[in-house]
C-alpha positions as CSV (number, residue, x, y, z in Angstrom):
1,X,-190.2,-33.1,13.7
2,X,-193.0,-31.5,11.8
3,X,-192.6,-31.6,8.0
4,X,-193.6,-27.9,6.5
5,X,-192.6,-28.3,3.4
6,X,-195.6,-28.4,0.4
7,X,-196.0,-27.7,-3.0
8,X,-197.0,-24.0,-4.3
9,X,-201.0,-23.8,-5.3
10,X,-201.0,-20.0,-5.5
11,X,-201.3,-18.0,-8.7
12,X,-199.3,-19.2,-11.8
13,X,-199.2,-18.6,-15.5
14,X,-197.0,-20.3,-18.2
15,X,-193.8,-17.5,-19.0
16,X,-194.8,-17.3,-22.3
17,X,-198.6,-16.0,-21.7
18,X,-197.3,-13.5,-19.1
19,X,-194.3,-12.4,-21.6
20,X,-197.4,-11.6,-24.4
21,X,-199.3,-10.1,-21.5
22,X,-196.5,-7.8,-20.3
23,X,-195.7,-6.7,-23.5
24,X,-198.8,-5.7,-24.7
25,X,-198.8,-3.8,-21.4
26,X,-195.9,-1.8,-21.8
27,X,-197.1,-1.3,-25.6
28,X,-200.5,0.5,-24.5
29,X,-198.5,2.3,-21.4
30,X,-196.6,4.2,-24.0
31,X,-199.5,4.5,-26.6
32,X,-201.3,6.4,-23.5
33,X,-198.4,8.5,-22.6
34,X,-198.3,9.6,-26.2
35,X,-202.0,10.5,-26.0
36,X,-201.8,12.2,-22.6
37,X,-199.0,14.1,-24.0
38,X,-201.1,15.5,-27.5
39,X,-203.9,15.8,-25.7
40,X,-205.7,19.3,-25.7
41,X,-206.4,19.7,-22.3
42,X,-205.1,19.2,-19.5
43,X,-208.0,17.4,-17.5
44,X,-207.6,14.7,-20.2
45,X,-204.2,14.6,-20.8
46,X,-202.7,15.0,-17.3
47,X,-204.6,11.3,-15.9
48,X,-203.5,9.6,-19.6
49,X,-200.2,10.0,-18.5
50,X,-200.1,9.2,-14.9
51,X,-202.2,6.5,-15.8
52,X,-199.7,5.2,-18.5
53,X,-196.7,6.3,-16.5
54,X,-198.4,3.6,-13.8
55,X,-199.0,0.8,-16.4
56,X,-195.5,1.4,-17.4
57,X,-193.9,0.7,-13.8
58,X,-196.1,-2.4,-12.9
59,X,-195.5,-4.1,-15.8
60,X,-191.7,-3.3,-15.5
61,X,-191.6,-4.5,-11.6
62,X,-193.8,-8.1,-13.2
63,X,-190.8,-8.9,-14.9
64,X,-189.0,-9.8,-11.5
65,X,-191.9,-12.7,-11.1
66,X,-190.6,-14.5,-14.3
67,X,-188.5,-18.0,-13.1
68,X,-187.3,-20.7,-15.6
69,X,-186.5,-24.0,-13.8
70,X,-184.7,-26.7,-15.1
71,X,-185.2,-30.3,-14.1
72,X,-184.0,-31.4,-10.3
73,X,-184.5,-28.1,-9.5
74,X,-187.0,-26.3,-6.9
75,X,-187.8,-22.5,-5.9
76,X,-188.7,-21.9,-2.6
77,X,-191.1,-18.8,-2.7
78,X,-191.8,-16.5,0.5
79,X,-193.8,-13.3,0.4
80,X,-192.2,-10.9,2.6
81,X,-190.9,-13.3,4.5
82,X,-193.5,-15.9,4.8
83,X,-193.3,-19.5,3.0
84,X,-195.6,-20.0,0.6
85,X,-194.4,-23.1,-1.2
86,X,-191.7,-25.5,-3.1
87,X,-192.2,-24.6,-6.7
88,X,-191.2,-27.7,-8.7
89,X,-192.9,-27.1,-12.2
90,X,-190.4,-27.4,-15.0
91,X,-190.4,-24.8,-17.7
92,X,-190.7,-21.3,-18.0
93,X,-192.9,-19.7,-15.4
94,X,-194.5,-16.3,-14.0
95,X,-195.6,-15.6,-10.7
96,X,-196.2,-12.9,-8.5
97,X,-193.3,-10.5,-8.7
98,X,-193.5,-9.8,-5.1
99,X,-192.4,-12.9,-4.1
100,X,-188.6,-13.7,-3.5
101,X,-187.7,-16.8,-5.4
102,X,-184.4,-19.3,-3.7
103,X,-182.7,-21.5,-6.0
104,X,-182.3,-25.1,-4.8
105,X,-180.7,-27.7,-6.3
106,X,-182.0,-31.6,-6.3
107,X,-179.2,-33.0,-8.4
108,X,-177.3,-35.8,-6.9
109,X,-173.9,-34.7,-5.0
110,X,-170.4,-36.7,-4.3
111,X,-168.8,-35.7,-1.4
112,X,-165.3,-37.4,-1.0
113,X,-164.0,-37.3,2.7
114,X,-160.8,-37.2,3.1
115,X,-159.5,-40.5,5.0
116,X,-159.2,-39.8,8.8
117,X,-156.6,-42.2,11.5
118,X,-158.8,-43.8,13.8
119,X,-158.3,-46.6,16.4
120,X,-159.2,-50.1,16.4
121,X,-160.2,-51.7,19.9
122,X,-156.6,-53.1,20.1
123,X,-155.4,-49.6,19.3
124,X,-154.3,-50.4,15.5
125,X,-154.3,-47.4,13.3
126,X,-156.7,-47.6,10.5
127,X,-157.3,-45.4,7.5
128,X,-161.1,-44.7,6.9
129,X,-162.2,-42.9,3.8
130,X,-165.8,-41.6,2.8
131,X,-167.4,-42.0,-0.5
132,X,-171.2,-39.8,-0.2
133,X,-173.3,-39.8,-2.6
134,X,-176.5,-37.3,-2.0
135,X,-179.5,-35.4,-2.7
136,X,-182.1,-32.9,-1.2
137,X,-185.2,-34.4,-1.8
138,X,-188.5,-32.7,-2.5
139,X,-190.0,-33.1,1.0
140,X,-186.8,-31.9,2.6
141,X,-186.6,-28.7,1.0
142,X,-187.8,-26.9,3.5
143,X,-185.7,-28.1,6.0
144,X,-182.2,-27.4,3.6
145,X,-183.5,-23.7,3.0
146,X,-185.1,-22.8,6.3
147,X,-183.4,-25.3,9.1
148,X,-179.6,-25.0,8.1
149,X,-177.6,-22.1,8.4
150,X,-177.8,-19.9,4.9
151,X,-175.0,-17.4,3.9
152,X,-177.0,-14.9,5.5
153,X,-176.0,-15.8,9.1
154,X,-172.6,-16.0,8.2
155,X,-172.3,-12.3,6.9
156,X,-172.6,-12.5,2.9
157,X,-174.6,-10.2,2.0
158,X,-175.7,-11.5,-1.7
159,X,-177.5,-15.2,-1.6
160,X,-177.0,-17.0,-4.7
161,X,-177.6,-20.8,-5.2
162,X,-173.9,-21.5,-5.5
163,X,-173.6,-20.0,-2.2
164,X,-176.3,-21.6,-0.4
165,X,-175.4,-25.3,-2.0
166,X,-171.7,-24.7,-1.1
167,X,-173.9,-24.3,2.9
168,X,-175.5,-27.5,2.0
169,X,-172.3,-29.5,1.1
170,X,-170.6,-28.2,4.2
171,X,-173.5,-29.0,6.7
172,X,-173.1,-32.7,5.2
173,X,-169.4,-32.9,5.3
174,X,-169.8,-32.1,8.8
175,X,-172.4,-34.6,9.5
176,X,-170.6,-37.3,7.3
177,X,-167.5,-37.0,9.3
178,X,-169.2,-36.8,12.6
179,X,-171.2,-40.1,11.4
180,X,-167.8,-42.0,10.3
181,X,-165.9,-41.3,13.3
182,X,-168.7,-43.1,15.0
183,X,-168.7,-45.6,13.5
């Protein structure tokens, strides 16, 4: 199976930068607004205003692209549907607001099974238990976000990263059980 999964290489600035940036955006919307508003005429004041009253908006939507990520911790970012990357930069970020942003978690996981009765080959009953320890790794994000049933399919309508890691730790109870009954 074909691994999709790569690192994002599209447009990013440091949080901080795009904080100043935004601000001093929303500071000169207003200051045209004002102007546009004491302004004489109207064939001066009228595009001041639509032209701060647009500032104002796009610099209000850019703070959706802000993202802080702490470590063992990855975004996968689509644009309107499309994957454009694992984002795996610790810190405090900004990208383009446009793009939807999932939490995943890389932190280590314990999954304790509870013990199931099997058979030996003389028919014996045994008690097996399951101790699991485990971990997306970065080259298998993809595959958690985009190959394993999400909350989505199942009917929730809001995906949060609780939601989809409680998907993840399902999916490998399942597959843990399935593997120690076979064994």
């Amino acid at each position: 199976m074909e691994n999709k999964n790569f690192e994002y290489t599209g447009w990013k600035i440091n949080g901080f930068v795009a904080l100043i940036l935004i601000l001093a955006a929303i500071v000169g919307a207003i200051f045209m607004i004002i102007k546009g508003a004491e302004a004489e005429s109207a064939a001066w004041g009228l595009p001041l205003i639509l032209g701060g009253a647009f500032v104002l908006l796009i610099a209000i939507l850019s703070c959706k692209g802000f993202m802080l990520l702490e470590p063992n911790e990855a975004r996968v970012l689509t644009f309107f549907g499309e994957y454009r990357g694992s984002f795996y930069n610790t810190g405090f970020w900004w990208v383009n607001f446009l793009m939807s942003a999932k939490n995943i978690s890389l932190r280590a996981r314990n999954l304790n099974a509870e013990p199931i009765k099997v058979n030996d080959k003389q028919g014996n009953p045994i008690l097996i238990g399951l101790v699991l320890v485990w971990k997306i790794r970065e080259e298998e994000i993809y595959k958690a976000v985009f190959d394993i049933d999400t909350p989505v399919a199942t009917g929730e309508v809001t995906v949060t990263a609780s939601s989809r890691m409680r998907v993840l730790e399902n999916f490998v109870s399942v597959q843990s059980d399935a593997a120690l009954r076979q064994v």
